[in-house]
Phi, psi and omega in degrees: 000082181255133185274172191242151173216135172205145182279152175202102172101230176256359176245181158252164194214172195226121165208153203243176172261145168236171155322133168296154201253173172316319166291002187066341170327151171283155150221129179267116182256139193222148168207135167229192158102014171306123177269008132215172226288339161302316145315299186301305207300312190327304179323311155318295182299354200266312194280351209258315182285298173333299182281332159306345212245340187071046189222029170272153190242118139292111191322129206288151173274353181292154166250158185310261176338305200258021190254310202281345211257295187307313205253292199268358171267299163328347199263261184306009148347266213304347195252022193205159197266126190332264205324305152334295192285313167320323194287313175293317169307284197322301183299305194318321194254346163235016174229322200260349177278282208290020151229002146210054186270340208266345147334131156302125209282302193316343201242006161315150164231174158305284173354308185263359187281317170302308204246005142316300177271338180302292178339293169329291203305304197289325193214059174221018161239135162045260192223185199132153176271218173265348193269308174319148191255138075058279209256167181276135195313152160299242153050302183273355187283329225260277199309344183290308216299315181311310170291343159282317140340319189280312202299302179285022178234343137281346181294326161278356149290338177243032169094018187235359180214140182268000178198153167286123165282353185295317195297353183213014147314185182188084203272139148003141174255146167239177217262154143325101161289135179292146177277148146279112141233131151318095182308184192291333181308308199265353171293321186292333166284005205249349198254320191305301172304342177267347186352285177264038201245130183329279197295010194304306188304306150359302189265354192273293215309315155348268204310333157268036188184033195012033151354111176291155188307311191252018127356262176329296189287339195273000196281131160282137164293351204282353189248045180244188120174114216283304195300350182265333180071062193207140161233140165284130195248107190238341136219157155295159161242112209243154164254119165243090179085050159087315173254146207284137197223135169289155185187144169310125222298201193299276168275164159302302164327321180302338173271088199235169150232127202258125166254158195239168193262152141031254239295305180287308175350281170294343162323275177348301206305291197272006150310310206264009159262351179265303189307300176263015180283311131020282186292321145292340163252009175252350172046263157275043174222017178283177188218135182235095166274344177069028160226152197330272189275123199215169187252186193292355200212021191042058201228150180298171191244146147332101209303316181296348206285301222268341186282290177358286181317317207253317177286300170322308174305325190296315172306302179314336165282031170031029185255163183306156178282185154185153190288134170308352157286343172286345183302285196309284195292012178254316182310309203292318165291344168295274170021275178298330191290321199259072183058345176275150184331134161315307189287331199260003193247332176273332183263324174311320185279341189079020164285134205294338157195197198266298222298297185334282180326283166331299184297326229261331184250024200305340238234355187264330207299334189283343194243349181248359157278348166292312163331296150349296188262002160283311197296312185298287182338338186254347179279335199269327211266320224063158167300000000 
């Protein structure tokens, strides 16, 4: 069984004789797209043991674009949460069918996967004006490559690929973004200024307590209680296609109970004596959906609607912009700053485990080991 080699371009490429099929025809099996003659070989040896062991899969004639379209976004509905899955249709139908849906899935290579994400960095987004750059961030090209892994280590769990090109591609490292947060000065002029804003008790709630944007909106009164002064967040409010959809929360961990301070309690209090004096005066044309943050006429409110919304206060609070999801990393970063434990802080955000939490805030951790060791040293030393 001897493989064959040849360069063609900048790649290599490899083919082998297989058993003649029944018809006696001769048949050949080929793969390129290596960038070198070492790659090409490793690969040959990979298949040369496959067809010795009889645990080789013949390459499937399916394309890429009909595999992920046909077969595998259906497939993994039911088992991942509607917003997720929106999220993967969208990259699968606007960044990976037009440019390597028309591929063959058997016939991927790293290689073409690799000058794939090259493609992504340079061209690969959407919309945009002229001010905008052309290609898409490492960071989101890296989320292309994760879905194409998940996508191609099923394809090879169910028998349509004998091994993952994902596995030996080599997607963008992304670069580390500086966190955008609001120190305590500026949450508190951002809280002064919604005071007296319908949704204001909304926004006190956010802040204490770092909530996510569809937390916050999927929150039920039947999942309050002000007098225990706790709420359960057991689902969301997701946008999928456009429409606000219920869902399961982020993580396991995300389905928590939260205890709340004095002060948003009684906010929460005279939110829910406004809502329903509300509910008397729109009488029948009120919508009784049974959840907290609601619009005037009790109908939910709109994810995009309400971050929109949240960007309007900042300006009028003459404060930096930052994405309403930055609120959440602004609570968190108070938080660690005023001592509390990393783990109570980590079960509050509903992070899937503590290591999350540390990395995402490592920039609070350097000012609270200087803390630290002043506060022991004075427990050990005296004053």
């Amino acid at each position: 069984m001897l493989g064959h080699f040849k360069k063609r371009g900048e790649s290599w490429y490899f083919w082998v004789e297989l058993e003649r099929g029944a018809d006696g025809k001769r048949h050949q099996l080929s793969r390129g797209g290596f960038r070198t003659r070492k790659q090409a070989e490793k690969a040959y040896a990979e298949v040369r043991d496959q067809l010795r062991q009889d645990s080789f899969i013949t390459p499937t004639k399916t394309t890429v674009e009909a595999f992920l379209v046909d077969e595998w976004l259906p497939a993994v509905r039911a088992s991942i949460r509607p917003g997720t899955h929106d999220h993967y249709s969208k990259m699968v139908h606007g960044y990976v069918v037009p440019r390597i849906g028309g591929l063959k899935l058997g016939e991927l290579t790293p290689g073409q996967l690799n000058a794939f994400y090259a493609d992504l960095l340079v061209d690969g987004r959407l919309q945009g004006g002229p001010s905008q750059p052309a290609g898409l961030s490492p960071k989101t090209v890296r989320h292309v490559h994760t879905l194409l892994h998940k996508a191609l280590a099923d394809a090879v769990r169910w028998g349509n690929l004998g091994r993952n090109p994902a596995d030996r591609a080599e997607p963008p490292r992304p670069r580390t973004a500086e966190m955008k947060v609001w120190d305590l000065t500026q949450l508190r002029r951002f809280l002064t200024r919604v005071e007296t804003n319908r949704l204001g008790p909304i926004w006190l709630l956010m802040a204490t307590t770092g909530m996510r944007r569809g937390e916050v909106l999927g929150l039920r009164w039947a999942d309050v209680d002000l007098d225990g002064g706790r709420i359960s967040i057991v689902q969301t409010h997701v946008l999928v296609d456009r429409l606000v959809v219920v869902s399961e929360p982020k993580t396991a961990k995300g389905r928590r109970s939260i205890a709340l301070d004095p002060t948003t309690v009684s906010a929460l209090r005279q939110y829910r004596r406004l809502q329903r004096e509300e509910r008397l005066r729109y009488g029948e044309l009120w919508t009784d959906v049974g959840l907290v943050a609601t619009h005037e006429d009790g109908t939910a409110i709109n994810p995009r609607l309400f971050s929109a919304w949240f960007t309007q206060h900042a300006r009028a609070a003459d404060l930096p912009l930052i994405r309403l999801h930055d609120l959440r990393h602004s609570y968190a970063t108070a938080a660690l700053s005023a001592g509390i434990p990393a783990k109570v802080v980590s079960e509050r955000l509903g992070h899937a485990n503590i290591a999350i939490t540390l990395d995402t805030y490592s920039h609070v951790l350097p000012n609270m080991q200087e803390q630290a060791a002043e506060q022991v040293a004075q427990l050990i030393l005296g004053s």
